[in-house]
mmCIF file as Biopython writes it, N, C-alpha, C and O atoms, coordinates in Angstrom:
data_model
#
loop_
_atom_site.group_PDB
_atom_site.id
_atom_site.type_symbol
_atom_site.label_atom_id
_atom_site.label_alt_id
_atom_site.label_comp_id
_atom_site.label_asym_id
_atom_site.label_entity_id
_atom_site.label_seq_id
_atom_site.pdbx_PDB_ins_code
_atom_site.Cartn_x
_atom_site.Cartn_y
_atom_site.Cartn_z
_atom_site.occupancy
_atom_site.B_iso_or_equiv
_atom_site.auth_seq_id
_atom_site.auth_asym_id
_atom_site.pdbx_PDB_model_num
ATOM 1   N N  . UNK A ? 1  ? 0.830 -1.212 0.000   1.0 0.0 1  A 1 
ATOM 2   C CA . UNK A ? 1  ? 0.000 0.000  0.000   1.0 0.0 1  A 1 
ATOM 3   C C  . UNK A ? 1  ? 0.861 1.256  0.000   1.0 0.0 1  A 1 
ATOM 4   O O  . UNK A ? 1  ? 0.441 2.282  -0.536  1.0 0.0 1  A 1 
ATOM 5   N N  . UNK A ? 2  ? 1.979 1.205  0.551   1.0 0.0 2  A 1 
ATOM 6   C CA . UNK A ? 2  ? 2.744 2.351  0.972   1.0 0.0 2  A 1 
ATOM 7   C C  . UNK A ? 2  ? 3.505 2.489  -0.469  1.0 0.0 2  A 1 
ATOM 8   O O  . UNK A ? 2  ? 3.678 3.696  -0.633  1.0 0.0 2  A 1 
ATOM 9   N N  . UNK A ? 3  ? 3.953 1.876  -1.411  1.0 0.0 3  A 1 
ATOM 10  C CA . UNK A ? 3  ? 4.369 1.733  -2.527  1.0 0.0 3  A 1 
ATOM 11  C C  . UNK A ? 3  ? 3.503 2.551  -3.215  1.0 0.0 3  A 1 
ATOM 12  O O  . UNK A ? 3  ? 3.945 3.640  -3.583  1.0 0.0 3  A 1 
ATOM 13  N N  . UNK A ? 4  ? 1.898 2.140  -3.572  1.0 0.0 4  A 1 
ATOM 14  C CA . UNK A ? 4  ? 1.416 2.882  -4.049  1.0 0.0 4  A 1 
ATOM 15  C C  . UNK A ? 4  ? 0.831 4.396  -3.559  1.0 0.0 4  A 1 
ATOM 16  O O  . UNK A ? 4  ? 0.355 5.216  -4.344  1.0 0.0 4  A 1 
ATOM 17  N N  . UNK A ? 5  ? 0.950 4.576  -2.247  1.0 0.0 5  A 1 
ATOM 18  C CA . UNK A ? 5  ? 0.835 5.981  -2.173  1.0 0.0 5  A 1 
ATOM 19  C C  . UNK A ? 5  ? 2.014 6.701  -2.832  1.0 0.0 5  A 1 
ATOM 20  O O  . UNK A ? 5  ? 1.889 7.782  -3.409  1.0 0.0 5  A 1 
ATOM 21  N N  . UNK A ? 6  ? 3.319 5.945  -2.693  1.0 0.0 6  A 1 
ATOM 22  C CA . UNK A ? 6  ? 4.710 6.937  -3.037  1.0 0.0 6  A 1 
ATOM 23  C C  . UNK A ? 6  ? 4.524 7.005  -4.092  1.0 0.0 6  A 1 
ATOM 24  O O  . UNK A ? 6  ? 4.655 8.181  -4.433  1.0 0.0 6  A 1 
ATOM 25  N N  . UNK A ? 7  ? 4.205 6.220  -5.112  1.0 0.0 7  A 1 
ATOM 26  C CA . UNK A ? 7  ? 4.084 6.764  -6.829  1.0 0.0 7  A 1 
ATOM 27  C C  . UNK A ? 7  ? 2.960 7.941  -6.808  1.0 0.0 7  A 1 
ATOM 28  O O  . UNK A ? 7  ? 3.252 9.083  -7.166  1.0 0.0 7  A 1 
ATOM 29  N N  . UNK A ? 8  ? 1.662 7.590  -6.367  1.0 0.0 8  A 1 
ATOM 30  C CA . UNK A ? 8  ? 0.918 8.670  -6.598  1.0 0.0 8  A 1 
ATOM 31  C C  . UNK A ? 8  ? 1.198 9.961  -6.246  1.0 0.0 8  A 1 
ATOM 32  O O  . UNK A ? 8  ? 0.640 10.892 -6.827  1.0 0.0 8  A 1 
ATOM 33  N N  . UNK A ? 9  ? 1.973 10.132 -5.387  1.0 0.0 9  A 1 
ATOM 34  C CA . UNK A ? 9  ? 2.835 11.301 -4.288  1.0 0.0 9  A 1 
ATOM 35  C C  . UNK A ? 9  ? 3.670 11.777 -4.964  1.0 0.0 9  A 1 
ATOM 36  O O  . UNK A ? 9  ? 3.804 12.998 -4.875  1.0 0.0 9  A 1 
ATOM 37  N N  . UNK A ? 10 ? 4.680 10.918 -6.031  1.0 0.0 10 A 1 
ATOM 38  C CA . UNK A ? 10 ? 5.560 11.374 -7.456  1.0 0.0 10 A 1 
ATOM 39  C C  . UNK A ? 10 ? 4.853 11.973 -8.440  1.0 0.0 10 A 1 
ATOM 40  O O  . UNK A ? 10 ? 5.361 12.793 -9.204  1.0 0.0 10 A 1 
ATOM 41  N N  . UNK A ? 11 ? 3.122 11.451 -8.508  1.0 0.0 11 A 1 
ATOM 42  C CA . UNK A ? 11 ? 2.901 11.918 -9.929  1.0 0.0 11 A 1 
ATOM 43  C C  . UNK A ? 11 ? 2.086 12.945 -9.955  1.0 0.0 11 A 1 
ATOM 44  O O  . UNK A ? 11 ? 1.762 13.522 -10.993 1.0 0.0 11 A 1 
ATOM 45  N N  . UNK A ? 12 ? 1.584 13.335 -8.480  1.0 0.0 12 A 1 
ATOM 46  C CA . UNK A ? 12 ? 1.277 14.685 -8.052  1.0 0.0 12 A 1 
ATOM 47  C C  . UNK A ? 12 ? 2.053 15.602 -8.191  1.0 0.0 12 A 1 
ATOM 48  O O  . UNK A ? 12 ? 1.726 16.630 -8.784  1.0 0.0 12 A 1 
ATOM 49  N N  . UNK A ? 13 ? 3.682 15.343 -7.477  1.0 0.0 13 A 1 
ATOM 50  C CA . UNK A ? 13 ? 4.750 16.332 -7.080  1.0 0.0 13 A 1 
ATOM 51  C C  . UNK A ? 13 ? 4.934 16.821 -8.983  1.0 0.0 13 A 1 
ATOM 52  O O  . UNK A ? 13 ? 4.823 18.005 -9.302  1.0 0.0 13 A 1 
ATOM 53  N N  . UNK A ? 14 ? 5.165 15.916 -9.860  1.0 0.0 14 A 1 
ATOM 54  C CA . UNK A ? 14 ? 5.620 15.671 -10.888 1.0 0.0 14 A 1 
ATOM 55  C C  . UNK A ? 14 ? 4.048 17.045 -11.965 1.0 0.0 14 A 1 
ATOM 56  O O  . UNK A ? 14 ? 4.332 18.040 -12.631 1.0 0.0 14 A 1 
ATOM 57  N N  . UNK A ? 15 ? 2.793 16.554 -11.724 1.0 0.0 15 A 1 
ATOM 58  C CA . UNK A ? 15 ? 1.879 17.557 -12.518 1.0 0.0 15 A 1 
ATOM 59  C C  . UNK A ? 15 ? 1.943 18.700 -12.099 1.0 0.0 15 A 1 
ATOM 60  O O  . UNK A ? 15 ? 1.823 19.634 -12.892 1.0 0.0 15 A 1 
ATOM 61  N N  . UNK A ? 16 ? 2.187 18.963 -10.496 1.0 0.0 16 A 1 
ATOM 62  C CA . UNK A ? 16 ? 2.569 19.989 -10.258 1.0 0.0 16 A 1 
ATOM 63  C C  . UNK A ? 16 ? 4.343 21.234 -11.111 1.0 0.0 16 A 1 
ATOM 64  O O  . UNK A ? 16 ? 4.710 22.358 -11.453 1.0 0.0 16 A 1 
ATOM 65  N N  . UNK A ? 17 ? 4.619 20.212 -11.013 1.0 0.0 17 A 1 
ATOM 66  C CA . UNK A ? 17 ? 5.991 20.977 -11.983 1.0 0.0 17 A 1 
ATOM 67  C C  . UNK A ? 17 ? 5.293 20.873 -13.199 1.0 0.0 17 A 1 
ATOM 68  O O  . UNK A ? 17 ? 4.733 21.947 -13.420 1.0 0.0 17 A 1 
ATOM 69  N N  . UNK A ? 18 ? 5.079 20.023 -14.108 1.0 0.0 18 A 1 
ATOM 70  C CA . UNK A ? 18 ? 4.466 20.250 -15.135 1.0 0.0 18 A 1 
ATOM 71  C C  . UNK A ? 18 ? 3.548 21.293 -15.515 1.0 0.0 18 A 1 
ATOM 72  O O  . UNK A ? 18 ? 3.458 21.681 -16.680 1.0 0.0 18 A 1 
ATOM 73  N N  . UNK A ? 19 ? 2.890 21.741 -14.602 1.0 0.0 19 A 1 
ATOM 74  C CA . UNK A ? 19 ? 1.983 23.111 -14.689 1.0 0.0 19 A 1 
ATOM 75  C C  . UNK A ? 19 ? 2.912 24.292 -14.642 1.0 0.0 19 A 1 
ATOM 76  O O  . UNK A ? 19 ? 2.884 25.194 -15.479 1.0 0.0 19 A 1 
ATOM 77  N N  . UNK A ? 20 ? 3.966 24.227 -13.338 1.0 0.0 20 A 1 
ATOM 78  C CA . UNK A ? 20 ? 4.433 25.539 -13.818 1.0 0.0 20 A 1 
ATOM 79  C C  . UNK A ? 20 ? 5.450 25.621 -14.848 1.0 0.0 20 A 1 
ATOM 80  O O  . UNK A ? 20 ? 5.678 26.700 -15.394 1.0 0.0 20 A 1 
ATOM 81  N N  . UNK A ? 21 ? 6.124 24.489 -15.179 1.0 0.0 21 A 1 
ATOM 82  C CA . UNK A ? 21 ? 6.532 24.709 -16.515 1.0 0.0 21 A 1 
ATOM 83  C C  . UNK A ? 21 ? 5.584 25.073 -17.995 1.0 0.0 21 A 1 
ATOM 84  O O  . UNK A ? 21 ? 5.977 25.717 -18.968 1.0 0.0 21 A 1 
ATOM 85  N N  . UNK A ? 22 ? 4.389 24.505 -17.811 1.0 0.0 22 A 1 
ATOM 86  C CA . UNK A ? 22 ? 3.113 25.021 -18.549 1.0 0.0 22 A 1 
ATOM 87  C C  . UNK A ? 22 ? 3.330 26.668 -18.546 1.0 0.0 22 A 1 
ATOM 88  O O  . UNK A ? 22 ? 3.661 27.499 -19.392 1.0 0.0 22 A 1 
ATOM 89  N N  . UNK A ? 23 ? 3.008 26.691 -17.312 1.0 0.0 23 A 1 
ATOM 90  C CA . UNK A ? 23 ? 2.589 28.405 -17.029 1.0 0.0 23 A 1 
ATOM 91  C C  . UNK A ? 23 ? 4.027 29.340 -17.452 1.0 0.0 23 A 1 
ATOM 92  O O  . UNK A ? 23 ? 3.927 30.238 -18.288 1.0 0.0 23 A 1 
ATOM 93  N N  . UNK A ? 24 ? 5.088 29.089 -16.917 1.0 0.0 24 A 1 
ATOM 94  C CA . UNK A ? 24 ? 6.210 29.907 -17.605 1.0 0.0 24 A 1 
ATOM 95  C C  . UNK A ? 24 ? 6.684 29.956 -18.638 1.0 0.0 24 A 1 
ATOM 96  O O  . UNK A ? 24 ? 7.567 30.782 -18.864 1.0 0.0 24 A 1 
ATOM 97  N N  . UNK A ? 25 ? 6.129 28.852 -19.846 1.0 0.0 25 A 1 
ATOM 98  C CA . UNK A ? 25 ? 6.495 28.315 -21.155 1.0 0.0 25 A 1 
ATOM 99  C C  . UNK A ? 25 ? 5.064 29.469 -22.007 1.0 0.0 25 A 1 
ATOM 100 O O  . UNK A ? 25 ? 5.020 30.151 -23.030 1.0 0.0 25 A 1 
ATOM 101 N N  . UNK A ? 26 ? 4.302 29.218 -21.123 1.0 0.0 26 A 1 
ATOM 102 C CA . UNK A ? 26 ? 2.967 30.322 -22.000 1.0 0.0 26 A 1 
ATOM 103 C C  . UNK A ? 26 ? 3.380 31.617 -21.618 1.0 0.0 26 A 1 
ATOM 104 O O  . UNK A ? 26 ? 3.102 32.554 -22.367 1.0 0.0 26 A 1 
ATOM 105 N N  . UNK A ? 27 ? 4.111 31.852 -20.381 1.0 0.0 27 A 1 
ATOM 106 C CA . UNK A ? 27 ? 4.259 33.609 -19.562 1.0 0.0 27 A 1 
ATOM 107 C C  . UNK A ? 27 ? 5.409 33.825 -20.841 1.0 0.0 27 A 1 
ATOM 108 O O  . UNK A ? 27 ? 5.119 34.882 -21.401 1.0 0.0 27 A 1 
ATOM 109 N N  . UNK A ? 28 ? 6.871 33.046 -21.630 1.0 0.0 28 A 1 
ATOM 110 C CA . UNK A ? 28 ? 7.519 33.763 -21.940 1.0 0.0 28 A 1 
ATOM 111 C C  . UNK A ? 28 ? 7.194 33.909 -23.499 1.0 0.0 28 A 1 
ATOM 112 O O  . UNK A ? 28 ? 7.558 34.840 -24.218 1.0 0.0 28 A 1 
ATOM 113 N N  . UNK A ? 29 ? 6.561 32.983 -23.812 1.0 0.0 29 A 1 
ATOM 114 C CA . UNK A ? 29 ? 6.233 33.053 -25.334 1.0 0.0 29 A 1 
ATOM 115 C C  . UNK A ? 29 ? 5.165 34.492 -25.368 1.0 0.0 29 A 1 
ATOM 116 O O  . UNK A ? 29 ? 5.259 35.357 -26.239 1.0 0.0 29 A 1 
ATOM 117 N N  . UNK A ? 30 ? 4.216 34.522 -24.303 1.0 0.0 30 A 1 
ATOM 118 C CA . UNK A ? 30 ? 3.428 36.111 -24.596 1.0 0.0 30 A 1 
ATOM 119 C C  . UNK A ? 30 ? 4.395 36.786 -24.524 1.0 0.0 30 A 1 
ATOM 120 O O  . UNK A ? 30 ? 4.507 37.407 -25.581 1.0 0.0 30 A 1 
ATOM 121 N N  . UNK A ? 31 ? 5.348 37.064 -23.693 1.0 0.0 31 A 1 
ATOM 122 C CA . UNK A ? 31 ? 6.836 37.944 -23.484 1.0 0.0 31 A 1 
ATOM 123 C C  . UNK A ? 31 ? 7.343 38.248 -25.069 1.0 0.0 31 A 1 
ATOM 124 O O  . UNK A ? 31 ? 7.545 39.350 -25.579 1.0 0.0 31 A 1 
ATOM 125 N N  . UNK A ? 32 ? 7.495 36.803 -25.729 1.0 0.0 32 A 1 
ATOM 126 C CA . UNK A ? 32 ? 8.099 37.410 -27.309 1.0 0.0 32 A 1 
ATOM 127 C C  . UNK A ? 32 ? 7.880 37.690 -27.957 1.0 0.0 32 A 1 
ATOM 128 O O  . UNK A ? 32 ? 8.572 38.239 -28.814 1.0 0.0 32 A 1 
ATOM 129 N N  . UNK A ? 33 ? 6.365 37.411 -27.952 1.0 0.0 33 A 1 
ATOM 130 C CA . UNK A ? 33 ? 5.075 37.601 -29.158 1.0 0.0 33 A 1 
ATOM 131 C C  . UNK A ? 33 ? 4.975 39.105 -28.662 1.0 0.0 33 A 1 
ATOM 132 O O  . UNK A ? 33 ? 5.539 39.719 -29.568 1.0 0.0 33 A 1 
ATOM 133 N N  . UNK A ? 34 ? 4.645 39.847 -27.904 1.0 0.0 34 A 1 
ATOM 134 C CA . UNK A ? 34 ? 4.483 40.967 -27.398 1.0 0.0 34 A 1 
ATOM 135 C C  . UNK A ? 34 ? 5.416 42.062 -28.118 1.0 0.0 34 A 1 
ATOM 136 O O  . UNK A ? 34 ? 5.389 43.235 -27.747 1.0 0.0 34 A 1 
#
């Protein structure tokens, strides 16, 4: 059980970076387009 909480706990930690790489990948492209 504890196995599978730690992956799900990775793939949280993990969408979480994925968003703000989302969000700073859209913040700098308006930056160049601008």
């Amino acid at each position: 059980m504890s196995r599978i909480k730690n992956i799900i706990g990775d793939v949280e930690v993990n969408r979480d970076l994925l968003l703000l790489l989302a969000v700073g990948g859209l913040y700098s492209l308006s930056i160049a387009l601008s």
